[in-house]
C-alpha positions as CSV (number, residue, x, y, z in Angstrom):
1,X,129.0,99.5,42.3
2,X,131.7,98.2,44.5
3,X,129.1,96.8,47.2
4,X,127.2,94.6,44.2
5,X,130.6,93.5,43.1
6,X,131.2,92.3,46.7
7,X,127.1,90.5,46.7
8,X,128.0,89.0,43.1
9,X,131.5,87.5,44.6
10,X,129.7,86.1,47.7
11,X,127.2,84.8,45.6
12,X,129.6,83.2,43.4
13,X,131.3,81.8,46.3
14,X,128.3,80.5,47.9
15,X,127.2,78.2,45.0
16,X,131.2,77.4,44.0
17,X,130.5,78.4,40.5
18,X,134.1,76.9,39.8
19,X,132.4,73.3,40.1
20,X,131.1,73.7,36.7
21,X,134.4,72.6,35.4
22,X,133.2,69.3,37.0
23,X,129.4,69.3,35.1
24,X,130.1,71.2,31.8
25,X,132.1,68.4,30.3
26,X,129.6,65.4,31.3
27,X,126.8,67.7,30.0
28,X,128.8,68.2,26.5
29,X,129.2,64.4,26.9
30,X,125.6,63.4,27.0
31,X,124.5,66.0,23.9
32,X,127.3,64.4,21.9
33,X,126.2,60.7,22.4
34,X,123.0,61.5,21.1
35,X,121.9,60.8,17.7
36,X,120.0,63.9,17.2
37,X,121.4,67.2,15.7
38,X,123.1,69.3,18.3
39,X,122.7,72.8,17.3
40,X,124.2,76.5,18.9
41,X,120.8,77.3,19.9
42,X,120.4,73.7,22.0
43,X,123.9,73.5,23.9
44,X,123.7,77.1,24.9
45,X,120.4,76.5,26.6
46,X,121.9,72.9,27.6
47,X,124.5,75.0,29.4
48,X,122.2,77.6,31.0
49,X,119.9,74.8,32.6
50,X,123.1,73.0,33.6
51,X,124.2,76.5,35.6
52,X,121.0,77.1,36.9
53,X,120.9,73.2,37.9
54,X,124.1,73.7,39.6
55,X,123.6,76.6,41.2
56,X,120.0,75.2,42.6
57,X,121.7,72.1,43.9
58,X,124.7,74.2,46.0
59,X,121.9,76.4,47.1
60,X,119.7,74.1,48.5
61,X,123.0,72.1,49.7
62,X,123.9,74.4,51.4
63,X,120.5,75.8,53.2
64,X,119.9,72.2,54.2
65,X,123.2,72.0,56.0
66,X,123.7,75.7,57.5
67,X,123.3,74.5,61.3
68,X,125.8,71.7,60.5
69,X,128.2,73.8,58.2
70,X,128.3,76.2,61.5
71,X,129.5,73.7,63.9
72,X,132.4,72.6,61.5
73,X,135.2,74.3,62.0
74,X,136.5,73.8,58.8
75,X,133.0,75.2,56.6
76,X,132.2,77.5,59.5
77,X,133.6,80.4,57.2
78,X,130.7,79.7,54.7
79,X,128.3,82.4,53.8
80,X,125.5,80.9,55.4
81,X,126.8,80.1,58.9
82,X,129.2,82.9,59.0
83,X,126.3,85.6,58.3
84,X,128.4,86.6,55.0
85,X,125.0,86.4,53.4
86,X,121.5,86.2,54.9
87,X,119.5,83.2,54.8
88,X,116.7,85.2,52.5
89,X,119.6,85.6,50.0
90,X,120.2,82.0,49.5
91,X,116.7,81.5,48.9
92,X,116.6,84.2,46.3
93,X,119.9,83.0,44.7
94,X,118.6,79.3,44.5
95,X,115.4,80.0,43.4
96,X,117.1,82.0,40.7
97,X,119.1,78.9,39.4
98,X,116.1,76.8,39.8
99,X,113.7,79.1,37.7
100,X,116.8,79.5,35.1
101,X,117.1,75.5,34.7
102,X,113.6,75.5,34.3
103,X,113.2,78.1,32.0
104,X,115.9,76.8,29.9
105,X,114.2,72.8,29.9
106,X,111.0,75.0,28.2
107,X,113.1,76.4,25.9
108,X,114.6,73.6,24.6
109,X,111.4,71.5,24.8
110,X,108.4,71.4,26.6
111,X,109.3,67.8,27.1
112,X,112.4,68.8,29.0
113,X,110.3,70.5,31.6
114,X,107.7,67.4,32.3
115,X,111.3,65.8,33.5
116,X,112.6,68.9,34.9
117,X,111.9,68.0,38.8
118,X,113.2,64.8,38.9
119,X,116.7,66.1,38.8
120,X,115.6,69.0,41.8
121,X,114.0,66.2,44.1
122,X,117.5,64.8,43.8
123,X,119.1,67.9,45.3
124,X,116.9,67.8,47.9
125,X,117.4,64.4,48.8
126,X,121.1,63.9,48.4
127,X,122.1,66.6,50.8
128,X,119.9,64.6,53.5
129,X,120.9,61.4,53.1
130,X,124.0,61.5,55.3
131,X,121.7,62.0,58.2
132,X,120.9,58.3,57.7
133,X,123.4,56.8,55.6
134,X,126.7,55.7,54.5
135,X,126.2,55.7,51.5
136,X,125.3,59.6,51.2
137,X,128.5,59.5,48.9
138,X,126.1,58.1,45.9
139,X,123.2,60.9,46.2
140,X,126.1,63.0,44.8
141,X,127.1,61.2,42.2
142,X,123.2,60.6,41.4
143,X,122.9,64.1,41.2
144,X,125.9,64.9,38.8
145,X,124.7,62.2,36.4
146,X,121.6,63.5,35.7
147,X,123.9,66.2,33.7
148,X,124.4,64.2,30.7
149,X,121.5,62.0,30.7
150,X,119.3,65.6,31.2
151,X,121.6,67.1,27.9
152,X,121.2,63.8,25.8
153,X,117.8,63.7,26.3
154,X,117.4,67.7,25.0
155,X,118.9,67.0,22.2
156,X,117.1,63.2,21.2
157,X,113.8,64.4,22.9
158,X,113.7,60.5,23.3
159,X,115.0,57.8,25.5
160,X,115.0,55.7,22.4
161,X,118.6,54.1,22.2
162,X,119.8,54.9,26.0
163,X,122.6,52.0,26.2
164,X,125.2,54.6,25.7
165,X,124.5,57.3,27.9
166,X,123.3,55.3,29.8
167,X,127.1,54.0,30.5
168,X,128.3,57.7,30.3
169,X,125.7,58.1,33.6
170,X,126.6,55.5,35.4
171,X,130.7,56.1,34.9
172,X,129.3,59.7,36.4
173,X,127.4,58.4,39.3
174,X,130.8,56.1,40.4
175,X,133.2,58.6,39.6
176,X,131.7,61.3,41.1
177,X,130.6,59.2,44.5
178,X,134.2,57.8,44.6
179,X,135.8,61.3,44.6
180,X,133.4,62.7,47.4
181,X,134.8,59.9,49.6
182,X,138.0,61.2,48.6
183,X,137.0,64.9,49.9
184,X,134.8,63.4,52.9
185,X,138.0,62.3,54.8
186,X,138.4,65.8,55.6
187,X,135.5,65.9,58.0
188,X,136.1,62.2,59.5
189,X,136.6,62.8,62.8
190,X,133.3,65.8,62.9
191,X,130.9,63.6,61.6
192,X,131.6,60.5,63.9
193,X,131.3,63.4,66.6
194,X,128.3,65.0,65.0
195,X,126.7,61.4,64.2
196,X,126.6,62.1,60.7
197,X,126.8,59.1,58.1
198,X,129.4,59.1,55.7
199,X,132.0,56.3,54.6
200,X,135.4,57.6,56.4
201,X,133.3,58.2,59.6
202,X,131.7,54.8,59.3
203,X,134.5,52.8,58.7
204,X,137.6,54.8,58.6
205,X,139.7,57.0,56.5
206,X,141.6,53.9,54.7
207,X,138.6,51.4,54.5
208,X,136.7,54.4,53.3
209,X,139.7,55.4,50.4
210,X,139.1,51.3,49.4
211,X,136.0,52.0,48.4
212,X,136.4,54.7,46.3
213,X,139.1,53.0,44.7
214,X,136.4,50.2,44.0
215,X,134.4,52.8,42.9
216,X,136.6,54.7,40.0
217,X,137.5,51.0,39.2
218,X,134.4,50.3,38.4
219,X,133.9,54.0,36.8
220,X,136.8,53.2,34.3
221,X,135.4,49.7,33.3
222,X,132.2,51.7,32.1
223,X,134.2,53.3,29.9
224,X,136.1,50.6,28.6
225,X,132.4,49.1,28.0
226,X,131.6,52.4,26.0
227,X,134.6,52.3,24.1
228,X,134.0,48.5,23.5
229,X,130.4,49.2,22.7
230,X,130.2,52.1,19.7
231,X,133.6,53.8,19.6
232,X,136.5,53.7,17.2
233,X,140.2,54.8,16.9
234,X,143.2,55.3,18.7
235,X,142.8,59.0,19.7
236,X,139.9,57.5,21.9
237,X,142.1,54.9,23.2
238,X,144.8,57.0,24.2
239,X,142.6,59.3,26.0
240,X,140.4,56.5,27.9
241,X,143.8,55.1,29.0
242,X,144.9,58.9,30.3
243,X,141.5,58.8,31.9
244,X,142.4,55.3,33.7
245,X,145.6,56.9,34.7
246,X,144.5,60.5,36.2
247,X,142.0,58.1,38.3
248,X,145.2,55.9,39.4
249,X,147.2,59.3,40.5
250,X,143.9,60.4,41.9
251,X,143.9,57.5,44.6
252,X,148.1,57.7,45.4
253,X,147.8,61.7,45.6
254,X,144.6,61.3,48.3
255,X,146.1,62.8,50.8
256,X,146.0,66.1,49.1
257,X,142.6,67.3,48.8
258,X,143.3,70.8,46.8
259,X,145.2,68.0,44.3
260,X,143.3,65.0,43.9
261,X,139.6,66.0,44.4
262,X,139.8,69.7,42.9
263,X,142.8,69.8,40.0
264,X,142.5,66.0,39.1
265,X,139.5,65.9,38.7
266,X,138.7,68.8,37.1
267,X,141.2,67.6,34.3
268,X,139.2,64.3,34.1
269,X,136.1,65.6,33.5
270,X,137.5,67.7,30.0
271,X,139.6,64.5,29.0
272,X,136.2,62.2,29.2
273,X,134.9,64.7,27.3
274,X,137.9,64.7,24.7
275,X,137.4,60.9,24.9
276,X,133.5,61.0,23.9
277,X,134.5,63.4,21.1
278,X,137.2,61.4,19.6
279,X,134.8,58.2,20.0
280,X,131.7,59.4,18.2
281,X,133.9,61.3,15.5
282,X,132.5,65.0,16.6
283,X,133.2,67.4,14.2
284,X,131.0,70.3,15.3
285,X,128.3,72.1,16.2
């Protein structure tokens, strides 16, 4: 019993199951801007594709990068390069979350599972993409907004009406790019080494921080567009300007990782979803 509590942390650990605190709240986001009925029986299985996705995604992250992860000192420790797990266990664990997101899309809808591999071709793609670009920050953020768009469409079964998550996507894709600058600058000076791709690498820590700036600017001004667009009342208000502020302490509290790009941002993601609530006038399941 204690050696498959040990697997079970280091499987844990290897897909950073923790980063659901950054995907839940976009999922309950997306279901909540949709005009269907959101039942118990949906957003559970909304939640279990959105582990399974998540856990897919880290998995194949981090098989893609295992040779890379090993010659950084700082990711070296990883389960992968530092033979905490075998590579055949990744495989099983990530195909695993795979077959549980796909299992879930059926059960919501067989609708769900025609689109199912568009968000998987994503994880593939994104974790590559700094092999040949800058811009590798944007696969990321790609990938977390196919969260809500993937729970709004479970519960419309329609991509009738889309202006609205369609907003809640894009503040995802910007937000979520903009903070993986944020984190990049930790691995500057490896990937100019390494000749990876990435913004700090390419043009510097502080050129690279501008952009992410640009980037939650732009994030925020999506939801203003949202909240301009088909919400109401001054609990939404409040909330979208905390959001505007977190982002704001986000950027002047850079320089600590553990702060702005885990606890910040964490926080965000539950006060955007407050924020959707409070716009659309949720009043439950």
């Amino acid at each position: 019993m204690r050696a498959m509590s040990e697997r079970a942390r280091t499987y844990s650990r290897f897909v950073k199951i923790e980063h659901t605190l950054f995907s839940f709240p976009l999922l309950l986001s997306g279901a909540l801007l949709a005009d269907g009925q959101l039942t118990w029986r949906v957003l559970l299985l909304i939640l279990l594709a959105g582990t399974g996705a998540r856990t897919a995604a880290l998995g194949l992250n981090r098989l893609l990068d295992r040779v890379i992860d090993g010659e950084n000192p700082r990711t070296a420790s990883r389960e992968l390069p530092s033979g905490k797990m075998a590579p055949i266990e990744a495989v099983l664990v990530t195909g695993a979350g795979i077959a549980v997101y796909l299992a879930a899309a059926f059960f919501i809808s067989p609708k769900c599972l025609w689109y199912s591999p568009i968000p998987l071709a994503i994880f593939v793609i994104y974790p590559l993409m700094k092999r040949f670009t800058m811009w590798a920050h944007i696969g990321v953020g790609a990938a977390l907004a196919m969260g809500p768009l993937g729970a709004w469409y479970a519960v419309q079964l329609s991509f009738e009406d889309s202006f609205r998550v369609a907003l809640i996507c894009l503040f995802t894709l910007f937000w979520v790019s903009g903070f993986d600058i944020i984190y990049a600058t930790m691995d500057e000076a490896f990937d100019r080494s390494r000749g990876l791709h990435s913004l700090p690498s390419r043009l510097g820590k502080a050129r690279a921080l501008q952009v992410s700036m640009v980037f939650h600017a732009v994030a925020f001004g999506l939801l203003c567009l949202l909240y301009r667009a088909s919400m109401t009342g001054i609990g939404a208000l409040i909330l979208l300007l905390g959001i505007g502020a977190l982002l704001a302490l986000e950027h002047y509290k850079a320089a600590d990782i553990e702060l702005a790009f885990f606890k910040i941002n964490a926080v965000i993601g539950f006060v955007v979803l407050a924020f959707v609530a409070a716009g659309v006038g949720f009043s439950g399941v």
